[in-house]
N, C-alpha and C positions, 0 to 999 in steps of 0.2 A: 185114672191109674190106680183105683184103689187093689188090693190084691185079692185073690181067689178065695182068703178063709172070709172075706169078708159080703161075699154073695149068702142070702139065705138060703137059695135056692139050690146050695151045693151043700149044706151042711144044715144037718137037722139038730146040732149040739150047739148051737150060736143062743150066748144065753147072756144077759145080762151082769155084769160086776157092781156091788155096792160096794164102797170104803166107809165106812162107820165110822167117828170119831168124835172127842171131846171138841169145842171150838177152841178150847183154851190149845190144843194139839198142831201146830201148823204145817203137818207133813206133811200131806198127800193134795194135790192137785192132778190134773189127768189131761187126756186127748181125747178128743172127740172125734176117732176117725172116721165117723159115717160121714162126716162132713167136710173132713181134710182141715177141720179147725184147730190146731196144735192149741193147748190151753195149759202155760209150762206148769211144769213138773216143782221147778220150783221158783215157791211162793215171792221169795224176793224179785225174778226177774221179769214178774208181772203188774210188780207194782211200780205207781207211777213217783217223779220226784219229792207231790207233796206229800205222800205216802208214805215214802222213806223217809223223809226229813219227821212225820207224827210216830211215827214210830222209832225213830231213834233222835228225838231233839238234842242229842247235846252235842253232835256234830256243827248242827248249825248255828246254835248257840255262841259256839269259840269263834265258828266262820264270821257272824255277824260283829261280832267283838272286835276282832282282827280288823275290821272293814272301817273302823277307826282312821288306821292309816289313810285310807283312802275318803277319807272325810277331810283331814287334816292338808292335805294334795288339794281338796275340793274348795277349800275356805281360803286356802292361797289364791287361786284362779281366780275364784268368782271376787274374790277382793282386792287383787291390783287396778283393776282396769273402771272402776269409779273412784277409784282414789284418788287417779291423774286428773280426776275433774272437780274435786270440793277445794272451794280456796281457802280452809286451814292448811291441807296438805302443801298447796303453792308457799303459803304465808311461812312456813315452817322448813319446810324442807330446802325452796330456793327463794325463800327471803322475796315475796311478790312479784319474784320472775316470772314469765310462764317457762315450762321447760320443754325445751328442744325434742325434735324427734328421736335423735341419737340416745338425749338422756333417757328419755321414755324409754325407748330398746333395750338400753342396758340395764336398767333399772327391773326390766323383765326378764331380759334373758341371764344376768347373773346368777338366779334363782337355779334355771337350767344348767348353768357350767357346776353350779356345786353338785346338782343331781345326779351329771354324768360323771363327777369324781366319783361318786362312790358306791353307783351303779357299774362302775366297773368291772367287769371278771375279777381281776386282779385286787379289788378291795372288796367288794361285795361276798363272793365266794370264800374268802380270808372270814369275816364274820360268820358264812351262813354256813360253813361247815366246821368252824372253832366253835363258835360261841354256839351255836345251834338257830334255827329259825326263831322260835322265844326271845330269847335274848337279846337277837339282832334288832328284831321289832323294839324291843325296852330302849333299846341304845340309841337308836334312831328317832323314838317318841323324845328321848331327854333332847337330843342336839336340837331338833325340833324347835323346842319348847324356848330352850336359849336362843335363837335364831329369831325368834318371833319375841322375844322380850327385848331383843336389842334393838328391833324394827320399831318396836312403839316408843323405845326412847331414843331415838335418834334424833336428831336437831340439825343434821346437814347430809346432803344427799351420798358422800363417802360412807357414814356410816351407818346408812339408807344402803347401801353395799353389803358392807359387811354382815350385817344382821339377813340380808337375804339371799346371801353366798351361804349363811350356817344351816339356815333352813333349807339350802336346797342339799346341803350335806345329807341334815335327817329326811327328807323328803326321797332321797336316790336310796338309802336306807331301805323305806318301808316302801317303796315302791317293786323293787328287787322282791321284797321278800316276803311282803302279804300277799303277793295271789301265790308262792309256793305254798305257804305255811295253809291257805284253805282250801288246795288240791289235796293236798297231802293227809289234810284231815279228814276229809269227804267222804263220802262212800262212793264209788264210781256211777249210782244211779244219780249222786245228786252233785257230782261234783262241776257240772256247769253251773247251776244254780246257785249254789253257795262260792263257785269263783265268782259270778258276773257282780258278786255281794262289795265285790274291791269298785266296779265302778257305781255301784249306786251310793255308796259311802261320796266317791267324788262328785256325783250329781247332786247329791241332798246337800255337801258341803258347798258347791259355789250357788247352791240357792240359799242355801243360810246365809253364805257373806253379802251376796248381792243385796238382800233382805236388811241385811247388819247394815251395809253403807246405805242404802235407802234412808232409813232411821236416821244416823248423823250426817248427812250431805250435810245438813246447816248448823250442826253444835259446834261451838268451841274445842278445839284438837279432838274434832269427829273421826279425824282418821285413826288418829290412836286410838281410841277408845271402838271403833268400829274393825282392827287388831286384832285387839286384846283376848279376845274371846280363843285363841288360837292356843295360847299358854296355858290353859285351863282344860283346852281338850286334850293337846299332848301330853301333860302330867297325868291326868284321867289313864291312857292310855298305857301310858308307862309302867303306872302302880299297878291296873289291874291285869295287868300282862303275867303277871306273878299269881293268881291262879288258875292258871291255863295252861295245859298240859302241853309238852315239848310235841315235835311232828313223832308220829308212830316209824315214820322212812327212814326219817335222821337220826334216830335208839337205835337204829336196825344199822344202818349204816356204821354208826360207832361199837357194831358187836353186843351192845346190852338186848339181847332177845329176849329176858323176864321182862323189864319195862317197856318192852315193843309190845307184847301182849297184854300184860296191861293194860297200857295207854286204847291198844284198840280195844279191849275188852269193857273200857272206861265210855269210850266215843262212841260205840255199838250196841251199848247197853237198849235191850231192847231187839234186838238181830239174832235170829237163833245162834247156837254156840258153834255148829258145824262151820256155818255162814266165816263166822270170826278165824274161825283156825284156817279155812281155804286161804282167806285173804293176808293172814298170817303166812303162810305156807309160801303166798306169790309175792312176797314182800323180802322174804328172809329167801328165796330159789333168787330174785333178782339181786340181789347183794354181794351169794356166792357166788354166783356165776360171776359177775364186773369184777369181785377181788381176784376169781383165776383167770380174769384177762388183765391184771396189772392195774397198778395204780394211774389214778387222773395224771394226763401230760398234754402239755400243750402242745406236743405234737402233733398230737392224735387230734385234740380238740379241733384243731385248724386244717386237718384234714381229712379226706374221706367222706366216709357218710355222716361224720359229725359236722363236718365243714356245710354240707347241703345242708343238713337241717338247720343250722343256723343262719344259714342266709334266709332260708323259707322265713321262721322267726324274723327275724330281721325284717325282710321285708313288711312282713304283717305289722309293726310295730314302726321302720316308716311311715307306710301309707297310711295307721290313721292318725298320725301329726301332718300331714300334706295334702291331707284331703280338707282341710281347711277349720276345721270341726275350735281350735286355738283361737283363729282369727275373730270367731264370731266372740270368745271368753274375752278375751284381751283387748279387742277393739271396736267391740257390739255398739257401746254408746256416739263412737265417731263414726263407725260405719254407715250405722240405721237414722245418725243424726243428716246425713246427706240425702237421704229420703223425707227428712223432713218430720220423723219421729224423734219423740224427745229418749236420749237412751237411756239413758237410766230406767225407766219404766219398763222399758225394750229388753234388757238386760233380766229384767226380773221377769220379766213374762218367757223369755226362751230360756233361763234355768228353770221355771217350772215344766217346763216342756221337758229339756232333757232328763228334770228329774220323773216325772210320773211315765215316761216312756221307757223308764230301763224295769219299772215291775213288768210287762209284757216280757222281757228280755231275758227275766228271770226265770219267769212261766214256763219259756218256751226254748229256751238253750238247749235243755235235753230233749227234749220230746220234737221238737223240729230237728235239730243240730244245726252245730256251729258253719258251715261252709252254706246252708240254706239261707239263715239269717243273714251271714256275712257278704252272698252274690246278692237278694231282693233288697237289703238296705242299700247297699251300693249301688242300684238303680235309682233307687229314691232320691240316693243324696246329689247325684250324676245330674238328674232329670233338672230337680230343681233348684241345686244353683247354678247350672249354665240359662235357666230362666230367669234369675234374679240376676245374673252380672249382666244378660243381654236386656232386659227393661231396662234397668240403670242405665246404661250405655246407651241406650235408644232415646230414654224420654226423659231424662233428667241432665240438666246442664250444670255446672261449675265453673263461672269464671276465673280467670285466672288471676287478676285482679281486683278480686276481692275487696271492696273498701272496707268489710268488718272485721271483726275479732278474730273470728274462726270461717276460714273455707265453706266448712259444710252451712255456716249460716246465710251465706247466698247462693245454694241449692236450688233449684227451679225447675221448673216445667217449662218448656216454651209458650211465651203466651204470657206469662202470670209472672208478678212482683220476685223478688229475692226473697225466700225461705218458703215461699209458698210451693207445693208439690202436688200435682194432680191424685186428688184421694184416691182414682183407683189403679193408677201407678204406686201410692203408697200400698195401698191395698197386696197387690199382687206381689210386690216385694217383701214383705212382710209376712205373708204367706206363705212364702216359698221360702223362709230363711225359715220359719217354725216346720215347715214339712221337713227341711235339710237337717234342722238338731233332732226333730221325731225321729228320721233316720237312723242317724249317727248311734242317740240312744238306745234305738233296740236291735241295732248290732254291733256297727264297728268298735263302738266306746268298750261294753262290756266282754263282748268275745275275744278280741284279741288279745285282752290279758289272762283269759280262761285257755285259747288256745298255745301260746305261748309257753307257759307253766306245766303245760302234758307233755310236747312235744320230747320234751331229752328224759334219755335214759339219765336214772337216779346218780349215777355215778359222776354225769356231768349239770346235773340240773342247775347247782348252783352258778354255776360257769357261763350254763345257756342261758338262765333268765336274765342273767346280769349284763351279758352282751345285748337281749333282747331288747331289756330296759334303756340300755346307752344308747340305742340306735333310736328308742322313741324320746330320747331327750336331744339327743342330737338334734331330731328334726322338730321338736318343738323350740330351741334355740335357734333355729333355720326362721322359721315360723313367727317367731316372737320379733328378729332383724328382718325382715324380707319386706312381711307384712306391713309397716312402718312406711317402708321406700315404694312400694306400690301402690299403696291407700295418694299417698303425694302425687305420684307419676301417671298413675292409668285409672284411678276412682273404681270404680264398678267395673273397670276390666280387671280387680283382684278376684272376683269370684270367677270367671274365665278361669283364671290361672290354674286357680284350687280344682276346675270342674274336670282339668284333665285329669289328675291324679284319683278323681273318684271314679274315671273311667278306668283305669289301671286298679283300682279296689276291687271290681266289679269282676276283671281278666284274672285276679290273684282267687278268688273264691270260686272260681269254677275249676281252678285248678288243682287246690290242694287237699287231701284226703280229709273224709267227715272222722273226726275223733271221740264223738261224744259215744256214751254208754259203753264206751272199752277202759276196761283195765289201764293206771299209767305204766306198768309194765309191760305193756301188749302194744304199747299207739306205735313205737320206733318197728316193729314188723311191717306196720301200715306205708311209712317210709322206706322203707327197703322193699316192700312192692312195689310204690310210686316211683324211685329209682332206677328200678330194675337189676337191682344190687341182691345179690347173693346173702341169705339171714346170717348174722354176725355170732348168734349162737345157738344150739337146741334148746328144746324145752321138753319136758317130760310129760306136759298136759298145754294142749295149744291155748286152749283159753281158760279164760276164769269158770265158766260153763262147767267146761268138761272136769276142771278137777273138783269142782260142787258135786257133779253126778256122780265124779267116782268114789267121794265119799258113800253113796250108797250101794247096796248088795247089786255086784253086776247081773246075774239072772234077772233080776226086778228092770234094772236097767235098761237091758236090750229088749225087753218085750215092752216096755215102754215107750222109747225110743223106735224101735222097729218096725215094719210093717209088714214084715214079710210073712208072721209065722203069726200062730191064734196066742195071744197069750195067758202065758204062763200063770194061773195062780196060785199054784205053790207058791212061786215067786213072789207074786203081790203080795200072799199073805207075808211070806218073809220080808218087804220093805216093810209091811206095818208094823211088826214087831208080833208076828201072830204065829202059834208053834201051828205048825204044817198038818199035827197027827191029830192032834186035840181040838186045837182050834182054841186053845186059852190062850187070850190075849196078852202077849210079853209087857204092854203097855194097857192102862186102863181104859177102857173108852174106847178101845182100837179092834176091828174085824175085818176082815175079809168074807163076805159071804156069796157062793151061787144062787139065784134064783133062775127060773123058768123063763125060755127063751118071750122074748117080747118081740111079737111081728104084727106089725100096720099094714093092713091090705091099701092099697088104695084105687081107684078106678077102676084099673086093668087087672088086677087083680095081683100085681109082682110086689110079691113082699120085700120089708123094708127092715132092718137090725139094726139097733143102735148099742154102743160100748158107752156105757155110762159110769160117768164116775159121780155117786151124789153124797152129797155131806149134811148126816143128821145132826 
């Protein structure tokens, strides 16, 4: 389909384009229309995530920082669930009882009920738009830090409560509102990447703790001291929250548009300056537009197409607490102990798994996108743990009467003594629980809190993430109770249970829109096409795209852009900066020049013209 000026054989003036420039110069890139190979125009949207992030580090710098939170989230996990097994913990807490499964539950899930106090819309959104993202994070680093000081001196399991109801305050806190605060700071080529930074903070943190309770299984009040380390990363975080710049959305949201530019002008350092004012421009157009449709109401919020998005959200945020992805954190060493694996080991070998599985996740968030990774993990995780609940259930027996200690210690294979387990039933099980968190890791875990965080319009962001967050606490307090009463009831028919809901993961990713490399001012359009809802308001320029290129001279544009007509180089030389009549370059280093057509005969004799753009 190429068009008629672009035959040689119809035009004897078909002549080559050179662009001359300094390197230091980043304007001009080109097309290659003999080829139909579009080669963009502009330089940003060629580049890929790591690109972006080397050339403007200090975006991801605050990103990583911020990801703190989700370290502190991460050291909680991975350190409950061997602590219910060191007997200082026993000795200490219920005085050489062992404790109940009920206590276990609660003891976990308490942590959850404070999370979803204050992941709340209703509290969450109260900080994240008073205090600002910043601050909220600081507030929630300090409750934290109290929360986990009370846990290591605690001497009775009430106040074993209390101390883990405070931290799930500051934990609902910075869950809410670290992956807004690292969308919001992002560039949008790199803002999956530098989201998915919230779950590898939590992956690198429950293999830190796991690591930690390894170490004191056997010391003297090893659990305390195996803690501890948690009050030392929240203060960390707290104080240095204090030099890190406020979100660039949330300045703009409160009217201050000096400090919105700024702050981006601070985080983009490195981005050409046109680049910064476009993104300024769809930041500060998104603001006004929401303030001439009225202020946030909960009206609104709970209905319409705010209402659908947040179920979507919602649901995403369910299903990866019930896809089972908990049960393995919270009860790996009793689960895998039924197979005959000692857990604790177990534990620290599948946090290293979820941890080195979410750098892929990082890699590849933008450059795959989020609904790709989100449908092929959720087969992964589908496949193999209805493989491991059905071995379990097949080839491993538990009586019910038990003469030992613990159930899982008379484990078995048919055939073979009590605790003994056919190696390559352990095998296969063990396998398929490490394929199940490789999974999780390089999708469900990190995407859903990157795609959650795009989803709402600026106006309601606060609002949505914090329902988002509720509904993933919810059903990790689901998870935390359930888990418990089925592990007793059905053994290995808990991973059954979990393997429907990753079938339901796998049904929610082919459904919902790919959001990666759009503008978050542009994703809620994407939703109103998938609706089939009517666009809630105009815009002046459709995408980020187009209002970058209309920063440049439109003649240059549409012969750029166009295909229809030979182009213009007047024009071109006018994008270079180059006067039309003279040819003195408005810029140093920069030209536009004609040369002499350039024709390749080949075989047959039908000659060939190339449009080149080359850079000396």
């Amino acid at each position: 389909d190429e068009p008629s000026w672009l035959d040689p054989l119809g035009s004897s003036t078909m002549a080559d384009v050179e662009i001359q420039r300094n390197e230091s110069d980043p304007l001009v890139d080109g097309y290659d229309l003999m080829e139909g190979i579009e080669a963009d125009w502009l330089e940003e949207e060629e580049m890929s995530a790591l690109q972006v992030i080397r050339q403007q580090p200090r975006s991801a710098v605050v990103a990583l920082f911020a990801a703190l939170g989700g370290f502190l989230f991460g050291l909680d996990i991975g350190y409950i669930g061997p602590v219910y097994e060191m007997q200082s913990f026993i000795d200490d807490i219920s005085h050489g009882e062992p404790l109940g499964a009920a206590t276990k539950g609660f003891i976990t899930g308490v942590f959850s009920i404070g999370c979803i106090v204050t992941s709340l819309p209703m509290v969450s959104s109260l900080f994240m738009d008073k205090l600002g993202r910043k601050w909220t994070i600081m507030s929630g680093a300090w409750v934290y830090a109290c929360g986990a000081a009370v846990q290591c001196l605690a001497s009775d399991v009430n106040q074993l409560y209390v101390g883990r109801l405070m931290s799930g305050f500051g934990i609902g806190m910075l869950s809410t509102t670290v992956p807004v605060y690292q969308t919001e700071v992002a560039p949008k080529e790199t803002r999956g990447a530098l989201g998915t930074l919230y779950q590898m903070g939590i992956t690198s943190g429950i293999l830190s703790a796991s690591l930690v309770d390894m170490w004191f299984t056997d010391a003297a009040s090893g659990w305390r001291w195996a803690g501890s380390p948690r009050v030392g990363v929240a203060l960390f975080l707290a104080i240095g929250m204090l030099c890190l710049p406020e979100s660039p959305r949330h300045l703009a949201r409160k009217g201050n548009n000096e400090r919105t530019m700024q702050t981006l002008q601070w985080l983009r350092r490195g981005a050409r300056e046109d680049y910064i004012e476009v993104e300024f421009d769809c930041v500060i157009e998104e603001v006004e537009a929401e303030m001439r449709m009225g202020e946030p109401e909960w009206g609104e919020f709970f209905s319409g197409f705010m209402l659908r998005v947040l179920m979507v959200g919602m649901a995403a945020q369910f299903l990866q607490q019930l896809c089972g992805m908990n049960a393995f954190m919270y009860y790996g060493p009793a689960l895998f102990g039924m197979a005959g694996i000692d857990g604790t080991t177990f534990q620290v070998i599948q946090c290293s798994v979820n941890f080195l599985m979410t750098f892929p996740a990082v890699a590849f968030v933008d450059r795959a996108g989020r609904t790709f990774l989100l449908k092929w993990t959720g087969i992964v995780m589908a496949t193999f743990i209805l493989i491991l609940g059905t071995v379990g259930m097949v080839f491993i027996e538990i009586p019910e009467d038990c003469p030992l200690p613990k159930d899982t210690d008379c484990a078995h294979t048919a055939g073979l003594p009590y605790g003994q387990v056919d190696p390559v039933v352990s095998a296969v099980i063990v396998g398929s629980g490490l394929m199940f968190v490789a999974g999780f890791a390089l999708g469900w875990g990190p995407v859903v809190w990157v795609f959650c965080a795009e989803i709402f319009p600026m106006k309601y962001r606060s609002k949505g993430v914090g329902m988002t967050t509720t509904a993933n606490w919810v059903g990790n307090y689901i998870v935390a109770q359930v888990t418990t009463l089925l592990m007793q009831n059905t053994k290995f028919g808990t991973f059954i249970f979990y393997g429907f809901f990753c079938i339901l993961c796998v049904v929610f990713a082919m459904w919902v829109p790919e959001t990666a490399n759009i503008p978050m001012e542009e994703v809620q359009i994407l939703f109103e096409q998938k609706f089939g809802m009517p666009p809630r308001r105009t815009r002046s320029a459709s995408t980020f795209r187009d209002r970058l290129l209309s920063s440049r001279p439109s003649s240059a544009r549409a012969s750029m852009r166009g295909f229809g007509s030979a182009p213009d180089f007047a024009a071109l030389q006018e994008a270079c900066g180059q006067d039309t009549n003279n040819r003195t370059p408005k810029k140093p280093g920069m030209k536009v020049v004609q040369s002499t057509p350039d024709f390749a005969q080949n075989a047959k004799g039908t000659a060939q013209s190339k449009l080149r753009f080359k850079e000396t």
